[in-house]
Steps between C-alpha positions, in 0.01 A plus 500: 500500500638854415626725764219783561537826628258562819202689373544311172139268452579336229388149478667260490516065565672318761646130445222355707275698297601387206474129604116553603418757186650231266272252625202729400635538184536168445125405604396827244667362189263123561214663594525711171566193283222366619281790423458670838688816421324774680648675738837290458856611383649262175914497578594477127476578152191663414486371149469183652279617793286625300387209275320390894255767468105433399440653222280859533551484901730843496313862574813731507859439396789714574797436308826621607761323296897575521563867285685478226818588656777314690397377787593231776141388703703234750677218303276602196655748264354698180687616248330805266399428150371644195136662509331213301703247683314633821222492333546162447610451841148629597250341290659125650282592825244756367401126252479299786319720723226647273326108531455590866340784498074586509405698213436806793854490640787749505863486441759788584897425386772673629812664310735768484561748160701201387243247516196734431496476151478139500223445742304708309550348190456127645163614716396697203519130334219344784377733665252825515755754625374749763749720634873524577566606866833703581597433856802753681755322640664792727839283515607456148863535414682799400676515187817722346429472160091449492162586656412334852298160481273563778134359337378160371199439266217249582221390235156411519354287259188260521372202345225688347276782538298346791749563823484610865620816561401672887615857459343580876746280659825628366424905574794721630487742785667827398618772717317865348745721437276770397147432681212648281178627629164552389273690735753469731502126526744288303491401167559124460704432815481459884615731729618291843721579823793314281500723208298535174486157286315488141425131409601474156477227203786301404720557223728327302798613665578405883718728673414397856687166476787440763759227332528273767825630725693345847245641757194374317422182665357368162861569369711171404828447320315434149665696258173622335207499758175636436336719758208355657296846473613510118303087492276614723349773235512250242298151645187774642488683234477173262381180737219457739535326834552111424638567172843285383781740448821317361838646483772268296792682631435540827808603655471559851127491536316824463243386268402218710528724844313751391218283343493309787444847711214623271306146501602385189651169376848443356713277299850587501803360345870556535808339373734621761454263882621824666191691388280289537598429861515871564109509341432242727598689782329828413165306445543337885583942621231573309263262694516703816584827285251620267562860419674657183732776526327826322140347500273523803116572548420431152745723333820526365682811610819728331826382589583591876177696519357223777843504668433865564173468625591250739775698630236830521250244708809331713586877566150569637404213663854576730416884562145393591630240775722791601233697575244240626812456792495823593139422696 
């Protein structure tokens, strides 16, 4: 196990961890052979994994494959390629996995401005296309000789022109930075003792993402981890409770823990043990743990907006007990 500093809360597996987590795995993989996949994580290749799936059993799929850039995920390494080569490289799973699908269900694929291009031209292929989300990611590197990478693209596409979409679920609360009024009450916002908040529509582009970091204790040592608020956006704004979300690269769990938080069902699959153990261990947290980082009371909220809040009430709630002792 790697040395931590104090305060970091990253986690992370111990050797008799492993041993028991293994196990686990080990019961997943037969249980999904033999057709009882929900809720279970498949240790191994998804191309293969995949072929254990019922037909038409799938309501939302979220698809985030290796970029098409170097990249080592454990003992598993990708090299980049040509555009149509990834394209390629794509259409292997988006072939197997369009069998499993409902006609209703939703798909969203992950990529960088490298891989972009492809995706779109393999989805376009398959699939109704419905959007491409930009997401911020606040800790891209910096570069001499070239613009920052600090965003990553996301489409939506759907079987067909019958899907699920729940806008009401996946609203933002914004801070108002310049309240309006209208006969002196406000104009499409709330006025409260924590400041002035204007619940908005989503967009296309999510800037109120935090990229899993050290003191997050969702964080783990996958190179590429989603952020559960980023997946949590996602499976309520395109599954209902009870609906089968599958993830083939899993990673280190997120799609499962957060489906597994919002009442949904999950089939996950990952190549790597080491993820899968670490998704293991996130779904056992999450048991006693329900909550999502940036979401609360129904709402998603602006990036450290909620953090602020609770500091304002924290604040309060001390200078009231202050007072309250001097009687």
């Amino acid at each position: 196990m790697k040395e931590r500093a104090e305060r970091n809360r990253t986690l992370s597996l111990s050797d008799q961890e492993k041993s028991s987590y293994i196990e686990l795995l080990l019961e997943d993989n037969n249980a999904i052979q033999s057709n009882d996949y929900l809720n279970r994580i498949y240790c191994g290749d998804c191309l293969i994994g995949i072929d254990y799936l019922q037909n038409k059993s799938l309501n939302l799929i979220f698809l985030d494959p290796p970029y098409n850039l170097n990249k080592n995920f454990g003992q598993i390494k990708f090299k980049e390629t040509s555009l149509s080569e990834y394209a390629l490289y794509l259409e292997l799973f988006i072939q197997k996995i369009i069998p499993k699908m409902k006609d209703d269900s939703s798909i969203y694929v992950c990529g960088d401005w490298r891989s972009s291009a492809s995706i779109q031209l393999v989805l376009e292929k398959y699939f109704y296309i419905r959007n491409r989300i930009t997401f911020q990611r606040e800790k891209g590197r910096g570069a001499l000789s070239n613009w920052k990478n600090a965003h990553e693209d996301i489409w939506f596409a759907t079987v067909s022109d019958e899907y699920y979409f729940d806008v009401e679920s996946v609203k933002m609360k914004r801070k108002v930075i310049a309240p309006y009024r209208e006969n002196g009450k406000p104009k499409d916002w709330e006025e409260t003792e924590m400041g002035n908040f204007r619940t908005t529509y989503p967009s296309n582009f999510w800037d109120d993402i935090t990229i899993p970091f050290w003191s997050m204790p969702e964080n783990t040592d996958h190179p590429t981890q989603k952020p559960e608020k980023l997946l949590a956006k996602i499976i309520l704004a395109s599954s209902k409770p009870g609906d089968v979300v599958f993830d083939p690269f899993l990673g280190s769990g997120t799609t499962a823990v957060v489906a597994q938080k919002l009442d949904r069902n999950y089939v996950g699959m990952e190549i790597e043990p080491e993820y899968c153990m670490l998704a293991r261990k996130r779904l056992i947290l999450a048991q006693a743990d329900n909550t999502i980082q940036g979401y609360t009371d129904g709402c998603f909220w602006e990036r450290n907006t909620l953090n602020a809040i609770q500091g304002i009430k924290n604040s309060a709630k001390i200078n009231s007990d202050k007072s309250n002792s001097l009687f």
